[in-house]
C-alpha positions as CSV (number, residue, x, y, z in Angstrom):
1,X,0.0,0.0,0.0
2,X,1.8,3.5,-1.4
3,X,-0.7,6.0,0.3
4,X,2.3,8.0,1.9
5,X,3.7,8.0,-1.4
6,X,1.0,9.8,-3.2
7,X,0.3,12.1,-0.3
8,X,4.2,13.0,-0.1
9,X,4.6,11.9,3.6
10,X,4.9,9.2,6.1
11,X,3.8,8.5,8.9
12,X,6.4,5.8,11.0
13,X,4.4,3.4,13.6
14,X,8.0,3.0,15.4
15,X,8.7,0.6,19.0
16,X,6.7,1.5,22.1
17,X,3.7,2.9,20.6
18,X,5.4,6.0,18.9
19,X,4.2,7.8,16.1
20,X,6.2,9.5,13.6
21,X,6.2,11.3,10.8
22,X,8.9,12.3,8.4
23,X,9.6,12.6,4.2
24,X,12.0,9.7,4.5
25,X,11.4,5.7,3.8
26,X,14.0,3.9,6.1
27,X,11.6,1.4,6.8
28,X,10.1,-0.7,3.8
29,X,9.2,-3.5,5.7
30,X,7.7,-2.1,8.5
31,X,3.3,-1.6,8.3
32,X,3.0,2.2,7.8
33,X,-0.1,4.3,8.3
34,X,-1.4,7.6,6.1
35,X,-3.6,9.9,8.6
36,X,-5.8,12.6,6.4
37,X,-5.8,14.6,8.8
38,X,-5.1,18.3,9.3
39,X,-2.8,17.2,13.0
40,X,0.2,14.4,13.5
41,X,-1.1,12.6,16.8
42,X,1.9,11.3,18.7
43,X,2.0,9.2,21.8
44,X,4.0,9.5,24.2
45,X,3.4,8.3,28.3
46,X,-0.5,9.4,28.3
47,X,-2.6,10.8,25.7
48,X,-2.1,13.7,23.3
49,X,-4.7,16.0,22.5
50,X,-4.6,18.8,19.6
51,X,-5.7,22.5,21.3
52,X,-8.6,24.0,18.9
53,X,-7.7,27.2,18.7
54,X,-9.8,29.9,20.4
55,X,-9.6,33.2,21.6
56,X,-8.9,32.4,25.0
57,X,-6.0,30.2,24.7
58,X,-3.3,30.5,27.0
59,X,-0.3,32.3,25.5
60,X,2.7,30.3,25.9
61,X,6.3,30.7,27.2
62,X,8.7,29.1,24.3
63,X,12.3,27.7,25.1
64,X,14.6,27.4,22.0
65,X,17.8,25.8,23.2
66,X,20.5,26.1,20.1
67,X,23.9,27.3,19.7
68,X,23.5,28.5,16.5
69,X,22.8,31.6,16.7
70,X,21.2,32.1,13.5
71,X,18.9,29.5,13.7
72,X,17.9,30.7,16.6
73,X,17.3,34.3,15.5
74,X,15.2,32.9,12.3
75,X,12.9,30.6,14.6
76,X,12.4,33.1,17.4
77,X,11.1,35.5,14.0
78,X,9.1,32.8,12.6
79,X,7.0,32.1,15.8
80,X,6.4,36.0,16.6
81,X,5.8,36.7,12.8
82,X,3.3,34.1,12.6
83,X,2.3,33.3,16.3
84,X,2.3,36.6,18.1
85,X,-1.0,36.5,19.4
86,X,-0.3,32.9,21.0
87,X,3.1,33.6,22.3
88,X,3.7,35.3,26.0
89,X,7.6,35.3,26.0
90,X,10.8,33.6,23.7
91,X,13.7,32.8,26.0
92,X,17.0,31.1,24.6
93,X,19.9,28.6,25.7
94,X,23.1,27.8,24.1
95,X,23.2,24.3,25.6
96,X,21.6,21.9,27.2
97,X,22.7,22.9,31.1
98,X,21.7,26.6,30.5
99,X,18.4,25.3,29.7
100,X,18.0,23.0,32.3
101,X,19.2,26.4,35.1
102,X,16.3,28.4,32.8
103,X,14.0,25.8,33.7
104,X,14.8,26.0,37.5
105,X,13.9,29.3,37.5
106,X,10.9,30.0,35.2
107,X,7.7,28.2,33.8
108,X,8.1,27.5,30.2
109,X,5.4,25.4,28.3
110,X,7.2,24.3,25.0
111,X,11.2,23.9,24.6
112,X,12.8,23.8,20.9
113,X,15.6,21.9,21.4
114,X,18.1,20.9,18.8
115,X,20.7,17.3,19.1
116,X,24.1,18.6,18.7
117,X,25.2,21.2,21.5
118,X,28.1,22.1,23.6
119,X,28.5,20.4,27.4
120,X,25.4,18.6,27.0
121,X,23.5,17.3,24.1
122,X,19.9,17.5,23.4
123,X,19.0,13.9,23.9
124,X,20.3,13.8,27.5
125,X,19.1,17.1,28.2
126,X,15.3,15.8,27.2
127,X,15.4,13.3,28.9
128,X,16.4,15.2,32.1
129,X,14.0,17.9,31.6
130,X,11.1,15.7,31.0
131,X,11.8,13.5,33.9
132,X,11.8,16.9,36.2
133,X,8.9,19.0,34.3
134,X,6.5,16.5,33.6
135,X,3.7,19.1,31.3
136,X,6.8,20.1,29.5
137,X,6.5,20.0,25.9
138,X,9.9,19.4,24.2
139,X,10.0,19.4,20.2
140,X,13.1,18.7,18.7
141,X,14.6,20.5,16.4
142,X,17.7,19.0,14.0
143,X,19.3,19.2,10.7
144,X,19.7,15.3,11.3
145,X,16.7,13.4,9.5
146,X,18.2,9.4,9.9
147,X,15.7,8.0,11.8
148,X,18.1,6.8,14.7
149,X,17.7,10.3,16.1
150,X,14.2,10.8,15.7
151,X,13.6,7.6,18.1
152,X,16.3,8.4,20.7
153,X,14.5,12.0,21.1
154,X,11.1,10.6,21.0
155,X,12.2,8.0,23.7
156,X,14.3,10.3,25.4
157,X,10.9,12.7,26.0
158,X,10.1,15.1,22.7
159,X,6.6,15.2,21.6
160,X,7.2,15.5,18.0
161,X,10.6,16.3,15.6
162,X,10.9,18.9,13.3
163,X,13.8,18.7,10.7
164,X,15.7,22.0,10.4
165,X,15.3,22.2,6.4
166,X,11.2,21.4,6.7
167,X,10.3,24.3,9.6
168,X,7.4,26.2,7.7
169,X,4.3,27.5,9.5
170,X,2.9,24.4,9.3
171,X,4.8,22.3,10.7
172,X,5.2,25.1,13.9
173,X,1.4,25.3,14.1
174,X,1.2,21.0,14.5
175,X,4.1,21.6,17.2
176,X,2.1,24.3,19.1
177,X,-1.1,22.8,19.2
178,X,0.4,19.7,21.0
179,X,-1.3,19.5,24.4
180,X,-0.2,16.7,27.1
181,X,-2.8,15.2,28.9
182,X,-2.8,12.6,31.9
């Protein structure tokens, strides 16, 4: 069955009860599922739910831990250029300790976080902060697109993973509307 083909996207059903998508067939003979839907569902230790959007939504306090400043600078843009109604504040970390001392001392509800950093890498730093903020909504963000990362992120905590080369307003609104329910 080619439905991911002709829809130009997959969606992986990967170990654990994960759910991921991606542009890439590493998989050929794995079972693979096509959603038409206008949201990417991904489980991870409860339920996900996708927010409607409404005019009293919460506005959010975003995280984007990278230490590439340019990238950085172009998705803090992005999400006030196209979310600036949704968005409260947009703090930033150059590795994955700094982001873990930002997390000690403020509320954040969504954290960008990319693979390859200084001290400590994204993966571990998931982990960490997921084990400690349990609401916490981590998304990873990475050029890397083999699917060896995807999983270690998803098991290490993220709720979804954005390749660097794809970001587009769609794929930012799908990361925002993820909501994490018990």
């Amino acid at each position: 069955m080619d439905l991911g083909r002709k829809a130009g996207s997959w969606l992986y059903r990967l170990p654990a009860g994960f759910l991921c998508r991606s542009e890439i067939d590493l998989f050929p003979n794995h079972i693979f599922y096509f959603l038409c839907i206008n949201f990417l569902y991904i489980r991870v230790r409860g339920r996900p739910v996708i927010k409607e959007q409404s005019s009293g939504m919460k506005k959010l306090k975003v995280l984007i831990v990278d230490d590439n400043p340019h990238f950085v600078n172009a998705l803090k843009f992005m999400l006030l250029d196209y979310f600036e109604d949704r968005i409260e504040s947009i703090s930033t970390a150059i590795d994955g300790q700094e982001c873990l001392n930002q997390l000690k001392n403020k509320v954040c509800d969504f954290v960008f976080m990319d693979i390859n950093m200084p001290n400590m890498n994204g993966i571990e730093t998931t982990r960490q902060a997921t084990i400690l903020y349990r609401n916490l909504i981590v998304i990873a963000v990475s050029f890397h697109s083999e699917m060896k990362y995807v999983v270690q992120m998803i098991e290490a905590g993220a709720r979804s993973y954005i390749i660097k080369d794809e970001i587009s307003r769609e794929s930012l609104e799908k990361a925002l509307a993820i909501e994490y329910t018990f």
